[in-house]
N, CA, C, O and CB atoms as a CASP TS submission, in Angstrom:
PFRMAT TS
TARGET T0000
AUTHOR 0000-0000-0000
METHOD Language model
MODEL 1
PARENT N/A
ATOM      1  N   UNK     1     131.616  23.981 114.016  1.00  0.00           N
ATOM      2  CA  UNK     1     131.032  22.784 114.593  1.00  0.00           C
ATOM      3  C   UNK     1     130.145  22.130 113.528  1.00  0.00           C
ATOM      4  O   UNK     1     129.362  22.704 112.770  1.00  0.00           O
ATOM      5  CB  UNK     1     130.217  23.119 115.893  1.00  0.00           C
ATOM      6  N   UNK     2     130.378  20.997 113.601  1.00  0.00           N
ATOM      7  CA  UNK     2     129.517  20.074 112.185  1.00  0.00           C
ATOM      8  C   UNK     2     128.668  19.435 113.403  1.00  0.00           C
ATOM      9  O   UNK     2     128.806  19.360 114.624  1.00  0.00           O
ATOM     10  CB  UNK     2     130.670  18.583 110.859  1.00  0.00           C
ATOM     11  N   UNK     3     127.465  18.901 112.191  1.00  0.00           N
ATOM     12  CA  UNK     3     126.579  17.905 112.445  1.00  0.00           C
ATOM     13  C   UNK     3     127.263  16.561 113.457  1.00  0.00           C
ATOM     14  O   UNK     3     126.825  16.100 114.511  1.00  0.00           O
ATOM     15  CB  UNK     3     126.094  17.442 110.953  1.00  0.00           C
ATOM     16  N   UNK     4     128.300  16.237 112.783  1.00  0.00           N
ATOM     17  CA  UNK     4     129.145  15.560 113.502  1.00  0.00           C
ATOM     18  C   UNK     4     129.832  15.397 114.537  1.00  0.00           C
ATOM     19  O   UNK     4     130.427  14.368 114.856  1.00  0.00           O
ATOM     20  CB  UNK     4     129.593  15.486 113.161  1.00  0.00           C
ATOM     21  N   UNK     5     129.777  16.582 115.218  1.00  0.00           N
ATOM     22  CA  UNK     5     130.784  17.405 116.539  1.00  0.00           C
ATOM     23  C   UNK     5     129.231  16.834 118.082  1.00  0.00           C
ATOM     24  O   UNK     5     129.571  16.425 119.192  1.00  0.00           O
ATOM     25  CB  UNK     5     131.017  20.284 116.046  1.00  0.00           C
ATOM     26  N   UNK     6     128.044  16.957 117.744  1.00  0.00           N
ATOM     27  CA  UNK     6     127.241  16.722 118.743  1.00  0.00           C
ATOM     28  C   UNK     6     125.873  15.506 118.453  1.00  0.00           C
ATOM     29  O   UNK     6     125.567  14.941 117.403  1.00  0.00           O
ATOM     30  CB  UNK     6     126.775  18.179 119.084  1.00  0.00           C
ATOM     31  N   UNK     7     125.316  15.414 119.692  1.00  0.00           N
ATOM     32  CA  UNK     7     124.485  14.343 119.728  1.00  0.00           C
ATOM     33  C   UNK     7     123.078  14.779 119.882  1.00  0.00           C
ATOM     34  O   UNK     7     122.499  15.645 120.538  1.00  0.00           O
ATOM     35  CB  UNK     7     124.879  13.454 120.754  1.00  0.00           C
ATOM     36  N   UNK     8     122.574  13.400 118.613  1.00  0.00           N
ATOM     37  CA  UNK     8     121.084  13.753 118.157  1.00  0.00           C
ATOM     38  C   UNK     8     120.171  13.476 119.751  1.00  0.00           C
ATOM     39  O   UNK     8     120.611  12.713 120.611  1.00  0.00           O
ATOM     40  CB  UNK     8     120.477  12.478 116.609  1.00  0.00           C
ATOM     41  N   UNK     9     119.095  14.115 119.876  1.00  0.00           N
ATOM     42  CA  UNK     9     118.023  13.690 120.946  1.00  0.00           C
ATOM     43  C   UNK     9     116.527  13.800 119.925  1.00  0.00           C
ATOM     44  O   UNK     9     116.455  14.051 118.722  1.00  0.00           O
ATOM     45  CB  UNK     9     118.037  14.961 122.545  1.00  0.00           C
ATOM     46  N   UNK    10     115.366  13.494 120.966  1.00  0.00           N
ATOM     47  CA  UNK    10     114.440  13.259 120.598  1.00  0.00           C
ATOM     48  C   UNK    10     113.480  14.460 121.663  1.00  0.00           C
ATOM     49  O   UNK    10     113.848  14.793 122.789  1.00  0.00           O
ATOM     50  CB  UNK    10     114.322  11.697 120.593  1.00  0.00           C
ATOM     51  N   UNK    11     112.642  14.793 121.206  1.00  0.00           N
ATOM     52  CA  UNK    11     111.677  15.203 122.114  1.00  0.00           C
ATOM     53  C   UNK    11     110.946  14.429 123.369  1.00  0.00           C
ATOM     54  O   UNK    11     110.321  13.368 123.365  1.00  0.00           O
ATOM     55  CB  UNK    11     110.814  15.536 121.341  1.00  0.00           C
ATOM     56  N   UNK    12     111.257  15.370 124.486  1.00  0.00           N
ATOM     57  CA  UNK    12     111.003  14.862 125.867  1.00  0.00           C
ATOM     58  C   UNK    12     109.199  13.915 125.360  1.00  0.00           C
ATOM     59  O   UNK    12     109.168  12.717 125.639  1.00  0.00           O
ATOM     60  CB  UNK    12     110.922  16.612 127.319  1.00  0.00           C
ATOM     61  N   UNK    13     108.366  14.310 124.923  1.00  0.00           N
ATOM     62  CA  UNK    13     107.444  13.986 124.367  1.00  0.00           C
ATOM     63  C   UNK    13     107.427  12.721 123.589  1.00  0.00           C
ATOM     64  O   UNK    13     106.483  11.931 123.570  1.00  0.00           O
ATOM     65  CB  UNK    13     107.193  14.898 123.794  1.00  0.00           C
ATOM     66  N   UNK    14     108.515  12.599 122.970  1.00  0.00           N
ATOM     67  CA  UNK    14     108.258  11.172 122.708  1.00  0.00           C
ATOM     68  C   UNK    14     108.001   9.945 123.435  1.00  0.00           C
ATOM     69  O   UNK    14     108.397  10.017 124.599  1.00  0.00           O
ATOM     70  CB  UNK    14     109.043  10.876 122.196  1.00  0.00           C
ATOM     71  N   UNK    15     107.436   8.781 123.104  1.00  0.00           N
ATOM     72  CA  UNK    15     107.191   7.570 124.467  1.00  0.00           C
ATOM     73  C   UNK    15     107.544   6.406 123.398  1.00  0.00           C
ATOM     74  O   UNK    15     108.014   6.454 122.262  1.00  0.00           O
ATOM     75  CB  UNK    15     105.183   7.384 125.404  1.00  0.00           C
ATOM     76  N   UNK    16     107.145   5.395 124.186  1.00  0.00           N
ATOM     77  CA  UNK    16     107.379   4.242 123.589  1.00  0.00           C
ATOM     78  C   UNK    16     109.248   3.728 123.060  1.00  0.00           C
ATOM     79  O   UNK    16     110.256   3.928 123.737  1.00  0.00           O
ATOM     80  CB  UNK    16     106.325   4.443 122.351  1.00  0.00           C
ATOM     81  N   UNK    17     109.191   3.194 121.970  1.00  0.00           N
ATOM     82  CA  UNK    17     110.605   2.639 121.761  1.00  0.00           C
ATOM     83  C   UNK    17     110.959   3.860 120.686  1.00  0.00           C
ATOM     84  O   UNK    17     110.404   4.957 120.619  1.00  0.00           O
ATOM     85  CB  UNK    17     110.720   0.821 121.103  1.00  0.00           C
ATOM     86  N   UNK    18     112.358   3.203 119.630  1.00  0.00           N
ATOM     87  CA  UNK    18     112.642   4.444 119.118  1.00  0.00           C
ATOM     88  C   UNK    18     112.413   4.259 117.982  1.00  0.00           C
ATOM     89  O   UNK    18     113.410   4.426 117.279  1.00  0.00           O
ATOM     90  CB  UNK    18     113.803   4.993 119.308  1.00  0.00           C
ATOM     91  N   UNK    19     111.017   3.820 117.154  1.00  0.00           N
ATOM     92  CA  UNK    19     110.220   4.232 116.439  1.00  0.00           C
ATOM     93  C   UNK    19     109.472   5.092 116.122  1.00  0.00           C
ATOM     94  O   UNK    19     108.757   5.398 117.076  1.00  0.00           O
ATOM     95  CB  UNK    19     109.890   3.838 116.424  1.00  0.00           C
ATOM     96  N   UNK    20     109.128   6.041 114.628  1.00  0.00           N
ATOM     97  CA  UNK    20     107.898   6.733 114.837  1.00  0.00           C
ATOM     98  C   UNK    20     108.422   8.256 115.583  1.00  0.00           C
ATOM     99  O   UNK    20     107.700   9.146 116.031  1.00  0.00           O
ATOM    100  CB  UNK    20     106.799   5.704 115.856  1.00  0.00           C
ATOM    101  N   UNK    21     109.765   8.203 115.540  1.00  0.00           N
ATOM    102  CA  UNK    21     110.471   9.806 116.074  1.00  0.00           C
ATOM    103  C   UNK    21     111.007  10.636 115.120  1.00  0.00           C
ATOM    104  O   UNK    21     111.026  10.203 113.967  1.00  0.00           O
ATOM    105  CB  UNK    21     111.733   9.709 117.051  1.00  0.00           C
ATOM    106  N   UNK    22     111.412  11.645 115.322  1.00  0.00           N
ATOM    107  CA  UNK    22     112.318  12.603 114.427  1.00  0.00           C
ATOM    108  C   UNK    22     113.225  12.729 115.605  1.00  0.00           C
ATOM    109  O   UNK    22     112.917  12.706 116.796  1.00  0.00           O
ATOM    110  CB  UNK    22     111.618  14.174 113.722  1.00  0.00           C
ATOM    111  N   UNK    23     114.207  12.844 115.147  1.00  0.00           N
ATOM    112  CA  UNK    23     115.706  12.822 115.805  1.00  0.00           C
ATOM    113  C   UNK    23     116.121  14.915 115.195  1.00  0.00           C
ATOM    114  O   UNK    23     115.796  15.492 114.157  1.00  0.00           O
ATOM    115  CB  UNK    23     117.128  10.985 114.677  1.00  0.00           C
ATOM    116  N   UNK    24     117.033  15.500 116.596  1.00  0.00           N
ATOM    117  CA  UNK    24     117.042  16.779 115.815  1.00  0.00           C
ATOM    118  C   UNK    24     118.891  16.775 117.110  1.00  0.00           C
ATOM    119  O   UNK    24     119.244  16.493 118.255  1.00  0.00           O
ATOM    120  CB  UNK    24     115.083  18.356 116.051  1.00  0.00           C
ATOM    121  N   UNK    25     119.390  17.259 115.912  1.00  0.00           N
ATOM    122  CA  UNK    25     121.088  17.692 116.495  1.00  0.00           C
ATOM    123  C   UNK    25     121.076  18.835 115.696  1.00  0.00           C
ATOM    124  O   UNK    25     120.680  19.048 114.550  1.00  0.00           O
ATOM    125  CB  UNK    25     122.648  16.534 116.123  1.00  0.00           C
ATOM    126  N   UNK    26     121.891  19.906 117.039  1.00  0.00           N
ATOM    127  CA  UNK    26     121.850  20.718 116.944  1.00  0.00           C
ATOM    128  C   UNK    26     123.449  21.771 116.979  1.00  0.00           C
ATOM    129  O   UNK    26     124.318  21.343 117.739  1.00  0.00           O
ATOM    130  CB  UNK    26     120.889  20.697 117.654  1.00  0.00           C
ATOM    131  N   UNK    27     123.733  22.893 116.290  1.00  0.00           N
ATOM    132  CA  UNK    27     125.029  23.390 116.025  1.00  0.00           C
ATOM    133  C   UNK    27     124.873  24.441 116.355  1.00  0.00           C
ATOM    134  O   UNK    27     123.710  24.786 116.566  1.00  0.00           O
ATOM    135  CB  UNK    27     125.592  23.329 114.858  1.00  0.00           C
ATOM    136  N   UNK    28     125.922  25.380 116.540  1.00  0.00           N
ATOM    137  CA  UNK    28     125.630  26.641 116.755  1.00  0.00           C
ATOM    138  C   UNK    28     125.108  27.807 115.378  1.00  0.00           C
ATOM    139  O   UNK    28     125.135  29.021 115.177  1.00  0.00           O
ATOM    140  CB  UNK    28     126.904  27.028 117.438  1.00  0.00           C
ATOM    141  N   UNK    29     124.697  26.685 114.727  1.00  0.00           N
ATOM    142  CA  UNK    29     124.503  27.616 113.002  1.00  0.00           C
ATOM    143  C   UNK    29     123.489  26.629 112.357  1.00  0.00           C
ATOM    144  O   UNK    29     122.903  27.016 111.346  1.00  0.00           O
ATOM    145  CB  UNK    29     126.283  27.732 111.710  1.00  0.00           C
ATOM    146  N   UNK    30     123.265  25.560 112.783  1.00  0.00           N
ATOM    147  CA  UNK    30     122.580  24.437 111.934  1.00  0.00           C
ATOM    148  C   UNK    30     121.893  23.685 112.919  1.00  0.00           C
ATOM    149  O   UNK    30     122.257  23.530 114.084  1.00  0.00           O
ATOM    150  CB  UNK    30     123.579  23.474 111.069  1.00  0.00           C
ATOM    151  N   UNK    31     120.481  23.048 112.171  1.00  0.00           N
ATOM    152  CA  UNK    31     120.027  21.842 112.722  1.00  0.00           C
ATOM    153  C   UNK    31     119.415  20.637 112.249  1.00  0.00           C
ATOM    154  O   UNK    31     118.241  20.616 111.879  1.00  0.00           O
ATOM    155  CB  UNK    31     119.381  22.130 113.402  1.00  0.00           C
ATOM    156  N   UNK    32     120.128  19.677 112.247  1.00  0.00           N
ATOM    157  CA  UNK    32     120.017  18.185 111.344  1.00  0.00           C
ATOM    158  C   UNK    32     118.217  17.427 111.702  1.00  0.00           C
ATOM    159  O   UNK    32     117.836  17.311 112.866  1.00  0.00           O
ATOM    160  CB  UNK    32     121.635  16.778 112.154  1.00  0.00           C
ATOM    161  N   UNK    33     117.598  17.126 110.870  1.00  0.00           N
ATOM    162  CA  UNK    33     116.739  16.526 111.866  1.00  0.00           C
ATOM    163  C   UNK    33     116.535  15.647 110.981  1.00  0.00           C
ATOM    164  O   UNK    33     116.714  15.994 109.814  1.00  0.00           O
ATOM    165  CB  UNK    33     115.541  17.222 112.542  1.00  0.00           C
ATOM    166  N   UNK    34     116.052  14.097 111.294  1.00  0.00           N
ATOM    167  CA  UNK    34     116.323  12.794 110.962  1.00  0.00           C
ATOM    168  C   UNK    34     115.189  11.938 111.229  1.00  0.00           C
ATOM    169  O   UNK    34     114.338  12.324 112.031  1.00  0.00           O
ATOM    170  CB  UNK    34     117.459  12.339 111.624  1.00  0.00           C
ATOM    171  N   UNK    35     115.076  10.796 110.638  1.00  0.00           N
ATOM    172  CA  UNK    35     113.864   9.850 111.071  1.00  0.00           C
ATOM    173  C   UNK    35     114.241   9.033 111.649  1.00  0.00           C
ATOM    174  O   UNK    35     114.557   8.187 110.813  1.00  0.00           O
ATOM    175  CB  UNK    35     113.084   9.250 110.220  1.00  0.00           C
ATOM    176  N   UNK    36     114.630   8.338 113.451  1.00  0.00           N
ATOM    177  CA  UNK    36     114.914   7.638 113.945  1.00  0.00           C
ATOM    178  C   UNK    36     115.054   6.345 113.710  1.00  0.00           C
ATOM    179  O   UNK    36     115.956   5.681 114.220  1.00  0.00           O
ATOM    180  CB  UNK    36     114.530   7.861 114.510  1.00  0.00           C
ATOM    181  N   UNK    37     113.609   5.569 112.408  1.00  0.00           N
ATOM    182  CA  UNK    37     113.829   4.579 111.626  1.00  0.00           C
ATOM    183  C   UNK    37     115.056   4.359 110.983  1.00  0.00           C
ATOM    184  O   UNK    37     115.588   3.249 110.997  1.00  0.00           O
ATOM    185  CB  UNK    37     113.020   4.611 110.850  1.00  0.00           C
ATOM    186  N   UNK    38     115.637   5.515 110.314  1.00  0.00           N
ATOM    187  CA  UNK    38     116.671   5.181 109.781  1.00  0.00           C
ATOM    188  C   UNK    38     117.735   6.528 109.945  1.00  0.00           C
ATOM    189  O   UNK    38     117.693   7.615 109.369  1.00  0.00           O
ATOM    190  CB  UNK    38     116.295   4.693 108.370  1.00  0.00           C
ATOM    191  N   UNK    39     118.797   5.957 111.066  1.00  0.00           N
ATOM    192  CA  UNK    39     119.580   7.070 111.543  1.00  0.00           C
ATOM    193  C   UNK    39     120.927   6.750 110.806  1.00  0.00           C
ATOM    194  O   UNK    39     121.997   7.251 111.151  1.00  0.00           O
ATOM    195  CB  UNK    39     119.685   7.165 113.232  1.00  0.00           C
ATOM    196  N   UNK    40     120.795   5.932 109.831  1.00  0.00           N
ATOM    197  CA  UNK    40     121.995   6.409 109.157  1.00  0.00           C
ATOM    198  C   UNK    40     121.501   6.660 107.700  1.00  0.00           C
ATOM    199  O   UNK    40     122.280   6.435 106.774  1.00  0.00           O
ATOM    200  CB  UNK    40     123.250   5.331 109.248  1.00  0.00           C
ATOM    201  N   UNK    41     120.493   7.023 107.505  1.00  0.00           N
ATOM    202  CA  UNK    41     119.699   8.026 106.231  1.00  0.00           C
ATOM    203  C   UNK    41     120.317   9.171 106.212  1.00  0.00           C
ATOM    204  O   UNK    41     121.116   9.446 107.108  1.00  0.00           O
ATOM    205  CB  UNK    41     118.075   8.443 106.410  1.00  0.00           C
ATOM    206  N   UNK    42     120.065   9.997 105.234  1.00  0.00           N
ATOM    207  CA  UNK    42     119.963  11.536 104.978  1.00  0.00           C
ATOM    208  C   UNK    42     119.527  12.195 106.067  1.00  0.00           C
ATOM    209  O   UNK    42     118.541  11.625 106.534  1.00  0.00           O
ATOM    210  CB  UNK    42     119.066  11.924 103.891  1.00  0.00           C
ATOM    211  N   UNK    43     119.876  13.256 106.734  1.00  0.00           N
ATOM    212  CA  UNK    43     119.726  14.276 107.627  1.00  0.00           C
ATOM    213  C   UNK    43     119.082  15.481 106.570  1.00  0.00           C
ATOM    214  O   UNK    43     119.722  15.968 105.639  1.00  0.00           O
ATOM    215  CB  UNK    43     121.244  14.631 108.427  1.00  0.00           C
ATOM    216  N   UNK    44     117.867  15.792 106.883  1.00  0.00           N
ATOM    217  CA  UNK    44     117.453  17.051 106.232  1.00  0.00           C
ATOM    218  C   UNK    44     118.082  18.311 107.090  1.00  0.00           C
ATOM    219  O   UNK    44     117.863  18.228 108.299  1.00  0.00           O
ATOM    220  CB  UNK    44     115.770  17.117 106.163  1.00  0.00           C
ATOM    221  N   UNK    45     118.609  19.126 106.784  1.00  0.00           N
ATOM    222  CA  UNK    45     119.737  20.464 107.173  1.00  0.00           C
ATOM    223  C   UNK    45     119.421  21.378 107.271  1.00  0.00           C
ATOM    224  O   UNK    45     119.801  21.743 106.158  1.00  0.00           O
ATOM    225  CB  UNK    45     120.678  20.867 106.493  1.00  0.00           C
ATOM    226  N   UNK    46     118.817  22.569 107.837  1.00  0.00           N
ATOM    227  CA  UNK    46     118.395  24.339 108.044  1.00  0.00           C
ATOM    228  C   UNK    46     119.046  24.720 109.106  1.00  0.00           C
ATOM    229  O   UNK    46     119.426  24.150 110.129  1.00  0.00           O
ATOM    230  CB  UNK    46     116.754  24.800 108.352  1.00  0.00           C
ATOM    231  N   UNK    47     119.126  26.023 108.599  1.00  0.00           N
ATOM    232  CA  UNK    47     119.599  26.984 109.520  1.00  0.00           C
ATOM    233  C   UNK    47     119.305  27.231 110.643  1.00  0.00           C
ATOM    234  O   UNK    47     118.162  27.679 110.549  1.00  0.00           O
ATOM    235  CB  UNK    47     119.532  27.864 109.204  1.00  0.00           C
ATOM    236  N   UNK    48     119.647  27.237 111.885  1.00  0.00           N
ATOM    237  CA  UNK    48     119.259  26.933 113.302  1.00  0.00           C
ATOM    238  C   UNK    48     118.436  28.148 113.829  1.00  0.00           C
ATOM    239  O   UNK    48     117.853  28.060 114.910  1.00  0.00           O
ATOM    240  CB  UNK    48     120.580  26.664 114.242  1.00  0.00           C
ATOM    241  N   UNK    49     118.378  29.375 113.013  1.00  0.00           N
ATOM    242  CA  UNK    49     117.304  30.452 113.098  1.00  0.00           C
ATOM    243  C   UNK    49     116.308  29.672 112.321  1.00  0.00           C
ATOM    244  O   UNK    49     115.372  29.276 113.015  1.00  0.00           O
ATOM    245  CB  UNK    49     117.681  32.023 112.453  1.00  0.00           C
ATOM    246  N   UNK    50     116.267  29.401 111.281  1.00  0.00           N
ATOM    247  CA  UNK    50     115.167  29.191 110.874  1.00  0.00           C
ATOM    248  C   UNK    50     114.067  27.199 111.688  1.00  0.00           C
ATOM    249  O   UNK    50     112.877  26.924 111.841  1.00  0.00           O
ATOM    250  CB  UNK    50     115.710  29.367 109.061  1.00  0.00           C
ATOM    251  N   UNK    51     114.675  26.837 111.804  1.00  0.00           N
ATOM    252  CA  UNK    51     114.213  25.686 112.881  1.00  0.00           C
ATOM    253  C   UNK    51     113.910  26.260 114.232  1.00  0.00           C
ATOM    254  O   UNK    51     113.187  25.531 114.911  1.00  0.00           O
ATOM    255  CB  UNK    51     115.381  24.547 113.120  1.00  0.00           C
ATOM    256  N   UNK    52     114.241  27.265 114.731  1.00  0.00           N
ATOM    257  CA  UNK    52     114.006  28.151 115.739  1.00  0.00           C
ATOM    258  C   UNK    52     112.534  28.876 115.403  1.00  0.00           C
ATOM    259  O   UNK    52     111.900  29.288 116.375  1.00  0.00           O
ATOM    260  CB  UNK    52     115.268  29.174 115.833  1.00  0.00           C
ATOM    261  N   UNK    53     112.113  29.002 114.416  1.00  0.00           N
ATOM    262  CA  UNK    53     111.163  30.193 113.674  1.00  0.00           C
ATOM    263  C   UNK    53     110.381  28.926 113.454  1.00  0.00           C
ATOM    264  O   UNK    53     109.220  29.210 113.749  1.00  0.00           O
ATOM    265  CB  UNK    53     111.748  31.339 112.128  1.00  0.00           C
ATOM    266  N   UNK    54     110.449  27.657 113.076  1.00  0.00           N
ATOM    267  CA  UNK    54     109.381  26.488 113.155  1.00  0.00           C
ATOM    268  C   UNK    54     109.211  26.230 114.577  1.00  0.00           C
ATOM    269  O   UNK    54     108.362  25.359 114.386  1.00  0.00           O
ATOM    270  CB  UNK    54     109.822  25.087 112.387  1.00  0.00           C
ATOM    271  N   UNK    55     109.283  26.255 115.475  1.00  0.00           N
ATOM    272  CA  UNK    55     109.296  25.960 116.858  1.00  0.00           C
ATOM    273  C   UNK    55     108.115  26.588 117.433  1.00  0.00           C
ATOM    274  O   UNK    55     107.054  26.304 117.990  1.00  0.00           O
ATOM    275  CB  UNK    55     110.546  26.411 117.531  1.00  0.00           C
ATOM    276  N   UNK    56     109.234  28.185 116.782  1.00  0.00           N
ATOM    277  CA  UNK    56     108.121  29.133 117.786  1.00  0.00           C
ATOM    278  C   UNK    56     106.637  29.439 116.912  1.00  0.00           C
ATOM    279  O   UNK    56     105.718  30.199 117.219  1.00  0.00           O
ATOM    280  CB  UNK    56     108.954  30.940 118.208  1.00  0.00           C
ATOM    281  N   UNK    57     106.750  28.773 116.019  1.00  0.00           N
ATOM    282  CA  UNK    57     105.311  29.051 115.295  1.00  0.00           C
ATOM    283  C   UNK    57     104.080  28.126 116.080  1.00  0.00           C
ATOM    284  O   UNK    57     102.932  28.448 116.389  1.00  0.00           O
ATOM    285  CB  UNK    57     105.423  28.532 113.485  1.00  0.00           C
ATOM    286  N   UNK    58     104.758  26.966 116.244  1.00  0.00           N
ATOM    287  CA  UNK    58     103.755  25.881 116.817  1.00  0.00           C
ATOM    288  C   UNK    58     103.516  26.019 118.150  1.00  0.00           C
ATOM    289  O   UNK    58     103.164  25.055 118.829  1.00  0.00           O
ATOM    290  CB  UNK    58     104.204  24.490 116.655  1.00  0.00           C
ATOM    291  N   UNK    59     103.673  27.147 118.615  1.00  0.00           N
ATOM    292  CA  UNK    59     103.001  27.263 120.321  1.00  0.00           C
ATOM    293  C   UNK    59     102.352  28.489 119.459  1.00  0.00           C
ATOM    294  O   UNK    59     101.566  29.272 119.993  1.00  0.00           O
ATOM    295  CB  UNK    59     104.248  27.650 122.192  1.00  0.00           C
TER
END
């Protein structure tokens, strides 16, 4: 499954319009995360354990 196979979301937390977000799609091995300003930019790419291991750090 690629980056390409599923669809980006935003955090329930976000408000307003779709400025000022990070965009994050997710694979069964990978996770793309993006600056909503510009969604046809570069996708920065990690391993979906390790974006898992940033998650759980911030609670």
């Amino acid at each position: 499954m690629t980056l390409h196979d599923t669809e980006w979301f935003k955090s329930s937390y976000s408000t307003g319009g779709n400025d000022n977000c990070v965009e994050v799609r997710l694979t069964t091995t990978d996770a793309g995360i993006r600056d909503s300003k510009n969604p046809q930019g570069e996708a920065l790419r990690v391993p979906r354990t390790r974006w898992t291991d940033f998650l759980s750090s911030l609670s």
